[in-house]
N, C-alpha and C positions, 0 to 999 in steps of 0.2 A: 287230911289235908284239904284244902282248901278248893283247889281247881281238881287236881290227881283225885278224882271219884274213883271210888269204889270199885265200880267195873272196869276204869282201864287199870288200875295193880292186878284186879284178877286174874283179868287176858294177861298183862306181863308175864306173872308167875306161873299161868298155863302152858307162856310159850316158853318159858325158860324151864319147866319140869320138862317141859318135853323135848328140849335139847339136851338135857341129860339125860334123860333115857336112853333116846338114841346114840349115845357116849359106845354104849356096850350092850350085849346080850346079855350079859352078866342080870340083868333087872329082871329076865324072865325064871329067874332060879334065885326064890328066896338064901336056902338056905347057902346056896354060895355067895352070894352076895353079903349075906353076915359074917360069914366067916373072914372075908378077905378084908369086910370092913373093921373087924374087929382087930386084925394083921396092921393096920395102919394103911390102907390102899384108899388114897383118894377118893377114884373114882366109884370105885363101893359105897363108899361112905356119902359118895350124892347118891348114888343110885337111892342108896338104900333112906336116906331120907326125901326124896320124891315117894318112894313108894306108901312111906307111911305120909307123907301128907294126900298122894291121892287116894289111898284106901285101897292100894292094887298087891293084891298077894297075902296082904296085914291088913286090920283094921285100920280104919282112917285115928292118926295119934299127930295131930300138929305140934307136939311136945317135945316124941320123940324124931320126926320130920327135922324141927328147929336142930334138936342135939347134934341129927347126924348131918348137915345139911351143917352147922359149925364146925365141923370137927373138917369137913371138906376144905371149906374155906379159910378155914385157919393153914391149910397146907396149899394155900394161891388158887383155887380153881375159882376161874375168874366167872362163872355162869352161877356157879352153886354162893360169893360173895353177896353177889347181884340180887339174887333168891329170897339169901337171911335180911338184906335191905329190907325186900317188901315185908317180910316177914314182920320185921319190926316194927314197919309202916302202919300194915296191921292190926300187929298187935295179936299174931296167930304165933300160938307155941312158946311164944315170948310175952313179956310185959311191952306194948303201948311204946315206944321209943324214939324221936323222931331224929336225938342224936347219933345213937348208935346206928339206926338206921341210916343217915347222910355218911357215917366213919367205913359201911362198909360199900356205900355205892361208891363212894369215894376209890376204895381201894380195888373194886369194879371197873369203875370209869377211868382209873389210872392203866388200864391192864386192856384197856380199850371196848366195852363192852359199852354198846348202845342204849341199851336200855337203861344203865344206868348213870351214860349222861344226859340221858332225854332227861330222868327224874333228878339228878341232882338238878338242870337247867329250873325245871317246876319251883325246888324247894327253895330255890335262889329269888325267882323270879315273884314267891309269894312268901318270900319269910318265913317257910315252914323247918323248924331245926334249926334255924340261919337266920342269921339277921338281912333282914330284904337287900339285894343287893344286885341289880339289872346288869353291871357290867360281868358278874360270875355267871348269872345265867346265861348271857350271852357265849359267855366264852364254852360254856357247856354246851350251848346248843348246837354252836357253830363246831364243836366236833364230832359229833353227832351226825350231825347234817354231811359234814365230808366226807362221812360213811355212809350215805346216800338213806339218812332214815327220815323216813317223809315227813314226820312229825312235827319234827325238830328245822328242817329244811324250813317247814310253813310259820314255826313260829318266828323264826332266826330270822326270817322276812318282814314278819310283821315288830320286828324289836329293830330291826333299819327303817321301815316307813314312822314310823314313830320317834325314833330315834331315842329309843330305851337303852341306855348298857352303852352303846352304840353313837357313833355321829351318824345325824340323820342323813341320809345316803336312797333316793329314789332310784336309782340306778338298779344296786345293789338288792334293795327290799324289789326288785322287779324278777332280778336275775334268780334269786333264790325262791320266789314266787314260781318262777317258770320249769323248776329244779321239783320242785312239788306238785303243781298240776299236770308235768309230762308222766306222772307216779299216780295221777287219777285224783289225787286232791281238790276234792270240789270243791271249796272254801278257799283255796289258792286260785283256782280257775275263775271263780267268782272276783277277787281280787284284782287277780290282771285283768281283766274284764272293766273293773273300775278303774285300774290305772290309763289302761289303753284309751277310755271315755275322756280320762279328765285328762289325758295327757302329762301323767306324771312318770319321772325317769323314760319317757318313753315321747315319741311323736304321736299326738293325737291320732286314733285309726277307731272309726265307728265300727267298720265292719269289722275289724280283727275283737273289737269290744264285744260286739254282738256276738262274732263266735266262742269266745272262753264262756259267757253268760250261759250259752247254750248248752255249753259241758259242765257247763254247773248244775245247769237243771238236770240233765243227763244222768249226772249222780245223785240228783234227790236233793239239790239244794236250793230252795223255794225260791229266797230272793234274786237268784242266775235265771230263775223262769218267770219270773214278774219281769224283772230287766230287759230279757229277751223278749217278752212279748210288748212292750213300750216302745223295742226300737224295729217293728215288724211296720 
C-alpha cells in the first residue's frame, strides 16, 4: 500500500498477536492448544496460529499461522479477522490480496475493531483494494477515532481542515486536533499550533500557538521547534 508502510502493518499485527495471546494461557502449552484447536475451539485456533507466525513453541510457519488464524475468523473472532487482513495485506502465509484483505477488515471493522477501521480509512483514503473514495474513509476514521484511537482522530482532522470526504469544517478539524495532541500526537499539536497562529476555527491566540509548537517539539517534531523558536 501506498501510505500503510511496512512497519506500521507490522506493529498492527504485533499488537493484535499479542491480544490473542493474552486471550488464554492455553498459548503456553502447545500440545493443548492443538488439540482443542483441532476440536473446533476458536480461541485455540488463534492461539495456535499467533504461535506459528511468531515462531513461539513451533517454528515460525506463516502458512500454517494464515490457516489457523482463518479457521478462527471464519468462527467471528473479531482480533484474529483483523490479523488475516494484514496477513493479506502482506502477502504473509497467503497470496498478495488487497481484496480479500479490505472483505476481512471489513468484517473486523463491522465487529468494532480499530485497527481495522484505522486500515480500511487508509485503503479508502488511497485507493488501495477500493476505488479512492474520501467520504468511506472518512466515515472509517471517524469510528475509529470515537474509540479514542489517535491515529485516526489526527487524520479525521486533517480530512475536516481540508475538507476531504467531509464539508470543510475548521471548528471540527480543531476539535478532533485537540482530541489527538491531549494523546501526545505531535503532528496534531503542531497543527493546532498553526491553527491557533492563523486563527482558524479558533480566535487568533499567539501564545496558546507558541505553546502546542512547543509540544510539538517536545515530541521530536522539527517543524513545532523552528515555530517555537521564531515566536521566542
Amino acid at each position: 500500500m501506498t501510505l500503510l508502510n511496512t512497519s506500521l502493518i507490522r506493529k498492527l499485527i504485533v499488537f493484535l498477536a499479542a491480544a490473542l495471546l493474552s486471550v488464554s494461557a492455553m498459548a503456553a502449552d502447545f500440545n493443548q492448544t492443538q488439540r482443542l484447536a483441532n476440536q473446533g475451539d476458536a480461541i485455540a485456533q488463534a492461539m495456535l496460529g499467533v504461535m506459528y507466525y511468531k515462531g513461539e513453541g513451533v517454528p515460525q510457519d506463516y502458512t500454517k499461522a494464515a490457516k489457523w488464524v482463518e479457521k478462527a475468523a471464519n468462527q467471528g473472532m473479531v482480533d484474529a479477522q483483523a490479523m488475516l487482513g494484514l496477513m493479506y495485506t502482506q502477502g504473509e502465509g497467503v497470496p498478495q490480496d488487497y481484496t480479500k484483505a479490505r472483505q476481512w477488515y471489513e468484517k473486523a471493522a463491522n465487529q468494532g475493531s480499530v485497527e481495522a477501521q484505522y486500515i480500511l480509512g487508509w485503503m479508502y483514503y488511497d485507493g488501495e483494494g477500493v476505488p479512492q473514495d474520501y467520504t468511506k474513509a472518512a466515515k472509517w476514521y471517524e469510528k475509529a477515532a470515537n474509540q479514542g484511537y489517535v491515529e485516526t482522530q489526527n487524520r479525521l482532522a486533517q480530512m475536516y481542515y481540508k475538507g476531504q470526504g467531509v464539508r470543510q469544517d475548521y471548528t471540527k478539524a480543531r476539535q478532533w486536533y485537540e482530541k489527538a495532541a491531549n494523546q501526545g500526537k505531535a503532528s496534531a499539536q503542531y497543527n493546532l499550533g498553526v491553527m491557533y497562529y492563523d486563527g482558524e476555527g479558533v480566535r487568533q491566540n499567539i501564545a496558546t500557538a507558541k505553546e502546542f509548537f512547543g509540544k510539538a517539539c517536545d515530541n521530536g517534531f522539527q517543524q513545532g521547534c523552528d515555530n517555537y523558536r521564531k515566536l521566542n
